[in-house]
N, C-alpha and C positions, 0 to 999 in steps of 0.2 A: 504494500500500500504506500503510496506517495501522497503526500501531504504537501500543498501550494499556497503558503502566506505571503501578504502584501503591509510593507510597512511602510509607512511615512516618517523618511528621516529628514534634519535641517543639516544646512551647510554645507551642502555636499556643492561645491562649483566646477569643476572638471573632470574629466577623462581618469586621473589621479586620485581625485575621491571615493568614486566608485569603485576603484582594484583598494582602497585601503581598507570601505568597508567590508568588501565582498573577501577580500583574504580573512580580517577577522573574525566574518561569519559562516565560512568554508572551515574555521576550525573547531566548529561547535558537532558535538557527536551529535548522528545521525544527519547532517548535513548534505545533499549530494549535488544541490546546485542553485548559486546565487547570483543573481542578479539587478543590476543599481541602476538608476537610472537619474543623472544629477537634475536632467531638466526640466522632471515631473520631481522629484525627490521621492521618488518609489523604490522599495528594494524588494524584492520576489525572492520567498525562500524557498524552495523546494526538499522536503525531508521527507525521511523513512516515519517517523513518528514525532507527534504534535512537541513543540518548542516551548520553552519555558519564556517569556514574556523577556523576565527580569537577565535571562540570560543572551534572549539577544539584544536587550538595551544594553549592557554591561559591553558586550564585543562592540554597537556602535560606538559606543563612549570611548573605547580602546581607541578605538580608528581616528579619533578627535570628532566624532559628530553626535547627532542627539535623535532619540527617537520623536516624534512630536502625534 
């Protein structure tokens, strides 16, 4: 089963925000595919089983940005 979350994060402005968040949340288990999007500020997660909220605002935060 594959699981497809959309989240709204801020401050993400280029090309370069996007590989910082999507590496930070490529290293969360069960992770298989992430993608950002700085111009909408959407990030699409793709998993094996449901995400802990708190954990992927934690990996946004890593990356310098915010879930909103």
């Amino acid at each position: 089963m594959m699981i497809s979350t959309s989240y709204d994060v801020s401050g993400m402005t280029c090309g370069h925000c996007e590989l910082s968040v999507q590496e930070e949340l490529a290293e969360l288990g069960g992770v298989l595919q992430v993608r950002a999007d700085h111009v909408t500020g959407k990030v699409t997660v793709t998993s094996a089983e449901p995400l802990d909220v708190t954990a992927v605002a934690a990996a946004v935060e890593e990356a310098g940005y915010a879930l909103t």
